[in-house]
Backbone as CSV, one residue per row, in Angstrom:
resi,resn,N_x,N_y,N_z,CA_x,CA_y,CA_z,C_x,C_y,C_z
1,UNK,-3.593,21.453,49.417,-2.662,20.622,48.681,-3.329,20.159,47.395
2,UNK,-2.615,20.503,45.931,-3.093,20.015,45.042,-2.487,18.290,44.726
3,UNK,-3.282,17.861,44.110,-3.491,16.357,43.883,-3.035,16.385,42.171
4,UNK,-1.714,15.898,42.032,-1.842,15.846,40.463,-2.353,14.104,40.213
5,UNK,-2.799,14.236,38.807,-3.905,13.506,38.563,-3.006,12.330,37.821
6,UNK,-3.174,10.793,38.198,-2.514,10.114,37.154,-2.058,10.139,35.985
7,UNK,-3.392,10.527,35.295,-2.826,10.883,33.657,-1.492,11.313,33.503
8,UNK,-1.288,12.765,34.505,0.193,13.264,34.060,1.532,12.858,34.565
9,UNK,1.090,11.507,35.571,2.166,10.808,36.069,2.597,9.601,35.276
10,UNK,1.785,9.135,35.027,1.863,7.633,34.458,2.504,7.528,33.116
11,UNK,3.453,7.383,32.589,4.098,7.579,31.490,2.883,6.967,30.324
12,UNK,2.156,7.426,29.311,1.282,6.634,28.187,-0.007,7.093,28.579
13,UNK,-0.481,7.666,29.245,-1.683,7.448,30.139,-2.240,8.815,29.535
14,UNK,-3.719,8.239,29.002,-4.432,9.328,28.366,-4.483,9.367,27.033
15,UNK,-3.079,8.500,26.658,-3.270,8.415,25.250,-3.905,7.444,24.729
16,UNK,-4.917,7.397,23.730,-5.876,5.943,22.555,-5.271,5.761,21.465
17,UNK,-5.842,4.945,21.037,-5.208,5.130,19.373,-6.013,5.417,18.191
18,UNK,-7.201,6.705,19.109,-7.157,7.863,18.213,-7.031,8.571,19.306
19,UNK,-6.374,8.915,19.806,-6.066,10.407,20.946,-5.608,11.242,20.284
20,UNK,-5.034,12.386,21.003,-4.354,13.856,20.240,-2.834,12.943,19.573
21,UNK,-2.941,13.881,18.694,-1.823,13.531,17.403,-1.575,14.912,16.986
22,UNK,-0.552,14.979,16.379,0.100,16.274,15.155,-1.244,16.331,14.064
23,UNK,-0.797,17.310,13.785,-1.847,17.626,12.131,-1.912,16.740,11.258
24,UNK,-0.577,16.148,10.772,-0.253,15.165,9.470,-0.381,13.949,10.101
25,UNK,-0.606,13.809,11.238,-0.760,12.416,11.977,-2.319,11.976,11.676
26,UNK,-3.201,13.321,11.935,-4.645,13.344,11.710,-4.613,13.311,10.038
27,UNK,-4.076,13.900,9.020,-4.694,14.294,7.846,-4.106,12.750,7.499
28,UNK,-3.542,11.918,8.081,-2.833,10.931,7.398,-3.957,9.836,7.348
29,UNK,-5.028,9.835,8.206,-5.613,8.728,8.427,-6.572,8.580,7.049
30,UNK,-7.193,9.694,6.442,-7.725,8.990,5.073,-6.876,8.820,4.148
31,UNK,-5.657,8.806,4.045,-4.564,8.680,3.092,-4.145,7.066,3.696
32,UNK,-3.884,6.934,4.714,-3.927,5.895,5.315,-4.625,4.528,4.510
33,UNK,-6.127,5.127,5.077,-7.593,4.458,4.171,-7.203,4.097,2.986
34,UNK,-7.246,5.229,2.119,-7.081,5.359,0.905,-6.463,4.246,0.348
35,UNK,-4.698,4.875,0.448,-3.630,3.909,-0.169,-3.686,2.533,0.160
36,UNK,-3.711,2.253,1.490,-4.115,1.139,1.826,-5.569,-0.193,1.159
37,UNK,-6.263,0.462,1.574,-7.376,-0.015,0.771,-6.839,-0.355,-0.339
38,UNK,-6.744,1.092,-1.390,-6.311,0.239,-2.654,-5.825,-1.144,-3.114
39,UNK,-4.658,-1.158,-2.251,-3.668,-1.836,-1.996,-4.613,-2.874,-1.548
40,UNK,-5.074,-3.420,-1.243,-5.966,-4.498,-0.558,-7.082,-5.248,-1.311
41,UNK,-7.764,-4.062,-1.773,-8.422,-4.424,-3.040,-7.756,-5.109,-4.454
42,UNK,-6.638,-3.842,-4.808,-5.787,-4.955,-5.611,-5.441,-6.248,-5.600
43,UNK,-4.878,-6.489,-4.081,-4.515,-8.211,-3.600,-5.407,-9.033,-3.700
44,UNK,-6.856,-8.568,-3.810,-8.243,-9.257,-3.382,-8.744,-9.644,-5.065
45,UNK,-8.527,-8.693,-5.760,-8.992,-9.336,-7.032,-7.821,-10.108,-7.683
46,UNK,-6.217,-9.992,-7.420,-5.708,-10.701,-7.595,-5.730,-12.465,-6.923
47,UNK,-6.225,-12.307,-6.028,-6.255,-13.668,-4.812,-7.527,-14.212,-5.494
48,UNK,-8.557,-13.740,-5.212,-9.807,-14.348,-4.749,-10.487,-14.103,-5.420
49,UNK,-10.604,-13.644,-6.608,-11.949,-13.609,-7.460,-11.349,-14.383,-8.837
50,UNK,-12.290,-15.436,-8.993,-12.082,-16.738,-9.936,-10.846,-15.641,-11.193
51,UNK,-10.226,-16.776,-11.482,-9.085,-16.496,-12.462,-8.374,-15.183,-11.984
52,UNK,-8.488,-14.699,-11.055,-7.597,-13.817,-11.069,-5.925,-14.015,-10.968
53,UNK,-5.321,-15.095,-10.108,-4.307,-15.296,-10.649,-4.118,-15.617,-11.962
54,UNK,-4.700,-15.853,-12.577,-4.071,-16.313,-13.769,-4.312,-14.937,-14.683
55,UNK,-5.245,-14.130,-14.538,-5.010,-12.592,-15.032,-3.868,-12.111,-14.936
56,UNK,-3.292,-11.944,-13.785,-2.647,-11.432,-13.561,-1.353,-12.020,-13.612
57,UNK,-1.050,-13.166,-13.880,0.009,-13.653,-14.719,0.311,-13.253,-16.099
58,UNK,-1.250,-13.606,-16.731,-0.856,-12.771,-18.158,-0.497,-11.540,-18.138
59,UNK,-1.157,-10.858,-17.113,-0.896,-9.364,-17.228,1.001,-9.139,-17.208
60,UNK,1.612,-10.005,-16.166,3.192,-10.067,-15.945,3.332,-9.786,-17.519
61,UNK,2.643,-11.140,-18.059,3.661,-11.234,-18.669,3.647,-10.447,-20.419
62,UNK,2.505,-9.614,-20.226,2.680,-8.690,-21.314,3.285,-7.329,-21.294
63,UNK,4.237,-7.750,-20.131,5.125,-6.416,-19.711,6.505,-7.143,-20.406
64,UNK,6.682,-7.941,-21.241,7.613,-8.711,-21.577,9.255,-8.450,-21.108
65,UNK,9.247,-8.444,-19.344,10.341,-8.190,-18.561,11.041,-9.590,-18.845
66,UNK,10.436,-10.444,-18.838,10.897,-12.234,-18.714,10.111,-12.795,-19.831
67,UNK,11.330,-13.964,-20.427,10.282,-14.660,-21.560,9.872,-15.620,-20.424
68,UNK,8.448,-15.960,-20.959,7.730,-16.891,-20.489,8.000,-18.195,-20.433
69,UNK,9.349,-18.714,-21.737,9.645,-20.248,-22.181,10.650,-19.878,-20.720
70,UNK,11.635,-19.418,-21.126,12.450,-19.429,-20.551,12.818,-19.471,-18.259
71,UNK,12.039,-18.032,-18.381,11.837,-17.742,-16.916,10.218,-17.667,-16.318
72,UNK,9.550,-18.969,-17.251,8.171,-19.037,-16.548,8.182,-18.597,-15.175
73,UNK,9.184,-19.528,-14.118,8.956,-19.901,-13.055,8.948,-18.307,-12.278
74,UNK,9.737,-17.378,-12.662,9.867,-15.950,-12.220,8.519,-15.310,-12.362
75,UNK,8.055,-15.745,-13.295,6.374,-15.181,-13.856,5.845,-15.894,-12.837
76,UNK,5.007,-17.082,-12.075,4.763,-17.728,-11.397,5.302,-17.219,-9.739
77,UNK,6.490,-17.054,-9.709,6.489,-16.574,-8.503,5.795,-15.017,-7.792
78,UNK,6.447,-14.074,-9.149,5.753,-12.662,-9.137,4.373,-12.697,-8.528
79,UNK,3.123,-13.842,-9.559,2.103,-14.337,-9.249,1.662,-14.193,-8.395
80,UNK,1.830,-15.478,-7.253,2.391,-15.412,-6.344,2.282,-14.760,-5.112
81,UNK,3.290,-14.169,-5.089,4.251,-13.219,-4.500,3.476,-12.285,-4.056
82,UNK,3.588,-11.243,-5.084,3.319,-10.019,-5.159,1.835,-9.477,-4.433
83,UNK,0.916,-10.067,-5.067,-0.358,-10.254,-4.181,-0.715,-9.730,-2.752
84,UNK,0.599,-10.697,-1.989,0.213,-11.262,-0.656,1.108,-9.980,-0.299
85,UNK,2.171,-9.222,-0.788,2.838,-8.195,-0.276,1.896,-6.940,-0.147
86,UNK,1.381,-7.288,-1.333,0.220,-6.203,-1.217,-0.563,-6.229,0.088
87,UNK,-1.368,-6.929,-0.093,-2.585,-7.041,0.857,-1.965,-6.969,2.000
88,UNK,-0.804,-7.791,2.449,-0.293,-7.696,4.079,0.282,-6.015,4.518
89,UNK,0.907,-5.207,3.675,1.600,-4.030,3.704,0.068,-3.017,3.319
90,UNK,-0.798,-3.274,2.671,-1.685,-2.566,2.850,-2.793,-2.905,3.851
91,UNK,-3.267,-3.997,4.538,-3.655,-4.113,5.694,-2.993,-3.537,7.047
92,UNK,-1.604,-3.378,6.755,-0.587,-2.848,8.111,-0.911,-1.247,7.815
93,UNK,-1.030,-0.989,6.889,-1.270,0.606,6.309,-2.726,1.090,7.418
94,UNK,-3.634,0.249,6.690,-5.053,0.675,6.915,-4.766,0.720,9.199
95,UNK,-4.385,-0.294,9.121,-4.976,-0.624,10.541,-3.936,-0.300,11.082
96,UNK,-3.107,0.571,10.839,-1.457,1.044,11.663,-1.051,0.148,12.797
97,UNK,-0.145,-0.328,11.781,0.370,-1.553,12.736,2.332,-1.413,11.874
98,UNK,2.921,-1.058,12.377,3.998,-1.046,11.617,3.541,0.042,10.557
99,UNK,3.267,0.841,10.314,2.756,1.927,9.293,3.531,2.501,8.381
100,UNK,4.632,3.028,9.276,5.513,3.654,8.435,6.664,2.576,7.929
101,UNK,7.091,0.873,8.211,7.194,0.413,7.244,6.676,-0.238,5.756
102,UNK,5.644,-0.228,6.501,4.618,-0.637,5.516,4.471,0.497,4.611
103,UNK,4.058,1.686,4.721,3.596,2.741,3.217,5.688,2.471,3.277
104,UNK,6.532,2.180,3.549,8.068,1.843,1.897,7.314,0.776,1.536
105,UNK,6.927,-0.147,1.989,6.904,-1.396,1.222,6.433,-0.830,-0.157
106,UNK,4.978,-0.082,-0.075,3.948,0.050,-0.951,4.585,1.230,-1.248
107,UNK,5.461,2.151,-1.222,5.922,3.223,-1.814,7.233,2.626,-2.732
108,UNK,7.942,1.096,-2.261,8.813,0.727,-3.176,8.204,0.067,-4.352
109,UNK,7.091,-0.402,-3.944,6.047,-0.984,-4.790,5.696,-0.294,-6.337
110,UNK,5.269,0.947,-5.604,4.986,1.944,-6.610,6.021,2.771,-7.443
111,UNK,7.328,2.835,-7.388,7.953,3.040,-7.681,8.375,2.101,-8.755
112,UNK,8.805,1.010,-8.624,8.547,-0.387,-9.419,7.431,0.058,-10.500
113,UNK,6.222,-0.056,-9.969,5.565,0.050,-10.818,5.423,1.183,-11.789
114,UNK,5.629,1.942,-11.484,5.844,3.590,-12.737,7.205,3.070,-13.334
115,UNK,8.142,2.520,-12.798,9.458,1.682,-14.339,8.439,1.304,-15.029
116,UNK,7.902,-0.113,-14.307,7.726,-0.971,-15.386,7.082,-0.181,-16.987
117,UNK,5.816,0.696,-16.121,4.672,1.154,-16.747,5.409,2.222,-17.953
118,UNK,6.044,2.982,-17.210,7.268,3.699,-18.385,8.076,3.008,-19.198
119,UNK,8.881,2.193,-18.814,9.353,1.220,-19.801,8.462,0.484,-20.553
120,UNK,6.885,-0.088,-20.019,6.360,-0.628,-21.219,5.644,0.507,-22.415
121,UNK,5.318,1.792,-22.343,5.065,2.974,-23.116,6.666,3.594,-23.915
122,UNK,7.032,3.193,-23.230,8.470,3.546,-23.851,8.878,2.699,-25.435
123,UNK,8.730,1.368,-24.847,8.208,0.198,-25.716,7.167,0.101,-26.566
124,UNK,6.432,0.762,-26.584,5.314,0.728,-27.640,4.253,-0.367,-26.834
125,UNK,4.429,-1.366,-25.796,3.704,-2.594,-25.639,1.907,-1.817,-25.579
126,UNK,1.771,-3.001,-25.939,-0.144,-2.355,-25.759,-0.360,-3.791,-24.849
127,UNK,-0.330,-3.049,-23.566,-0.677,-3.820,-22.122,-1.968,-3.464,-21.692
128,UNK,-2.506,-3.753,-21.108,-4.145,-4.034,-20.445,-3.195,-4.067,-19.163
129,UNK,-3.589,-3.013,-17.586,-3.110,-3.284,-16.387,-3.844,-4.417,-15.857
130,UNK,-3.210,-4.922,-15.301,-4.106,-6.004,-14.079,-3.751,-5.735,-12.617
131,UNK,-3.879,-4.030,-12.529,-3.585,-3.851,-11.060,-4.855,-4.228,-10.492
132,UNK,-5.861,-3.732,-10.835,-6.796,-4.144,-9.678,-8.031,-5.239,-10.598
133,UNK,-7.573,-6.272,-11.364,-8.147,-6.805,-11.750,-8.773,-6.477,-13.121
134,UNK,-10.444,-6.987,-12.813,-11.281,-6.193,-14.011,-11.653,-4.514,-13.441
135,UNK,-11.648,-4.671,-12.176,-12.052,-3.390,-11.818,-11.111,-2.312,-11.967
136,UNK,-11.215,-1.089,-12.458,-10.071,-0.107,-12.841,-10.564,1.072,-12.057
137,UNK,-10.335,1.454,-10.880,-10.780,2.439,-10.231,-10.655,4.252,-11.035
138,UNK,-9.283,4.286,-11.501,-9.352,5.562,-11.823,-8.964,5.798,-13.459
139,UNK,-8.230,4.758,-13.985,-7.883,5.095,-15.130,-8.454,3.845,-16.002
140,UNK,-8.056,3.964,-17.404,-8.718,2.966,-18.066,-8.302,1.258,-18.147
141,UNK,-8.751,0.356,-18.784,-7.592,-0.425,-18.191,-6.798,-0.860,-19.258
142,UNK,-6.577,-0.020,-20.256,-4.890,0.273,-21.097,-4.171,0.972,-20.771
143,UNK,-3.375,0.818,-20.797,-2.082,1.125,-19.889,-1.526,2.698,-20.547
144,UNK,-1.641,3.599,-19.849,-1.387,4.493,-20.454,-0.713,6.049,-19.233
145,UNK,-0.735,7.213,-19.381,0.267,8.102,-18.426,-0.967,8.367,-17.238
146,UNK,-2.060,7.971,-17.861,-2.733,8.587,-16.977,-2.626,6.886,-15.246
147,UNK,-2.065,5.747,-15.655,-1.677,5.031,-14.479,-0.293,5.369,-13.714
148,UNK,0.659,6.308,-15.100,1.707,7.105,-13.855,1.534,7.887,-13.206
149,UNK,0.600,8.694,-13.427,0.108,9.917,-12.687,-0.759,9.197,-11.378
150,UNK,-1.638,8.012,-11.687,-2.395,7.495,-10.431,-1.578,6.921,-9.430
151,UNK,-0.187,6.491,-10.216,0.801,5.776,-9.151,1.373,7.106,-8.660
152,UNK,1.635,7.848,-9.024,2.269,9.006,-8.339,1.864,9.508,-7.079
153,UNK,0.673,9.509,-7.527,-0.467,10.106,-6.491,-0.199,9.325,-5.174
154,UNK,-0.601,8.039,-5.309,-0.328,7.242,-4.424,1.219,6.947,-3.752
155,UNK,2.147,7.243,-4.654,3.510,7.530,-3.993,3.558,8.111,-2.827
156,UNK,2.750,9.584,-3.401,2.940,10.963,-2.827,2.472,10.533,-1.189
157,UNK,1.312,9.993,-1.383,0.634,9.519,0.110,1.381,8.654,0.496
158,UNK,2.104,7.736,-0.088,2.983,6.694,0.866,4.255,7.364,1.527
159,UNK,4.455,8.292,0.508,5.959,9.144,1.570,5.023,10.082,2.956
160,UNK,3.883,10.728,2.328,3.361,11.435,3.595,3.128,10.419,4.780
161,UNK,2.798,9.289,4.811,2.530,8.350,5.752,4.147,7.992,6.224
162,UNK,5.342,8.044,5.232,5.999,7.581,6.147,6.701,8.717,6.719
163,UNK,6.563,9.793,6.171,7.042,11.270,7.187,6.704,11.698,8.242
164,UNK,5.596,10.873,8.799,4.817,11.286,9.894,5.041,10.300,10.713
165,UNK,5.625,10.980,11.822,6.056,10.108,13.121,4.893,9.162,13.965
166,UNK,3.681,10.302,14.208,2.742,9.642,15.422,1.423,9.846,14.521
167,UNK,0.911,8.654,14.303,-0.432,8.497,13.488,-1.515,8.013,14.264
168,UNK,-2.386,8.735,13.921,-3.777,9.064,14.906,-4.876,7.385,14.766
169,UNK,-5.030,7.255,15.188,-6.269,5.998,15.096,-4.792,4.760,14.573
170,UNK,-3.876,4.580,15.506,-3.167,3.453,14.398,-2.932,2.368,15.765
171,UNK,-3.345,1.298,15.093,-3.098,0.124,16.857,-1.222,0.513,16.880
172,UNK,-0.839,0.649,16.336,0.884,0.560,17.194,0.737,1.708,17.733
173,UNK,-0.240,2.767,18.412,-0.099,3.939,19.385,-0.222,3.036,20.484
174,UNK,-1.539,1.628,20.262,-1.678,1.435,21.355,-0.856,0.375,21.729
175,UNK,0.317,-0.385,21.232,1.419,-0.764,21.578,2.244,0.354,22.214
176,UNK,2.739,1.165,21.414,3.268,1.828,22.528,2.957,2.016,24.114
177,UNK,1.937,2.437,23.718,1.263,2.862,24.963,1.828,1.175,26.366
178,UNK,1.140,0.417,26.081,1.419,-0.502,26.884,2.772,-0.600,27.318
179,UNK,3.338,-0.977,26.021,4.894,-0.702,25.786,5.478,0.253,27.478
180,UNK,5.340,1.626,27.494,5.364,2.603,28.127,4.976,2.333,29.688
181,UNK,3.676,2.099,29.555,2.917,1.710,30.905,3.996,1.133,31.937
């Protein structure tokens, strides 16, 4: 008499949260990293390194979407705001927790951001980015095609993250899993 083995009874059982996954589930996890991180880092020099809010207010507001007399308080909230969307939607990224809502958040994000960035080149504005602070990881920090092309990039990885159903190393496998149990 053969003995089948729990694993294949127990509904969840066997699976981690890095267990077997699809291909794009695996290739997703440094894209994962990646976008995420970014995204985190950005929030971090916006948050926490002296004056950075207030960089990055000016930065709003040399995208001249809002006058400043007028709709300060919109400038101030963006401030704000925006930051903490970051860092929370790219922390859910990194550490898959909600994953695939999180890369829309940061894929609506980025989308946003290639308007703005097109509309301010469109405009002639001579903007300085304050995406990631003083630090400018890939492009310079005047605002120019080569930050649509870096947002693109990063698009591209936020739709691959959210096309992919089951992501390898992500804690909501191991919700499920319990979930299941």
């Amino acid at each position: 008499m053969t003995r089948v083995s729990d694993a294949t009874t127990t509904p969840g059982a066997g699976r981690r949260a890095c267990g077997p996954c699809n291909a794009l589930g695996i290739v997703c996890v440094p894209l994962r990293l990646a976008l995420g991180g970014l995204f985190v880092m950005a929030a971090y020099n916006k948050l926490f390194i002296p004056n950075g809010p207030q960089l990055f207010s000016t930065s709003i507001e040399a995208f001249k979407i809002f006058d400043p007399q007028t709709q300060g308080r919109l400038i101030q909230i963006g401030t704000f705001v925006m930051p903490w969307i970051e860092l929370l939607a790219g922390l859910a990224v990194v550490l898959g927790v909600f994953t695939r809502a999180a890369a829309l958040v940061l894929g609506s994000l980025l989308v946003f951001f290639i308007g703005l960035i097109a509309s301010a080149l469109l405009r002639g504005l001579n903007v300085k980015c304050g995406c990631f602070g003083s630090f400018s990881p890939f492009c310079p920090e005047q605002l120019g095609m080569c930050n649509i092309h870096q947002d693109a990039a990063m698009l591209l990885a936020a739709v691959a993250i959210m096309a992919t159903t089951r992501h390898a190393c992500a804690l909501e496998r191991l919700r499920r899993r319990t979930i299941e149990a």
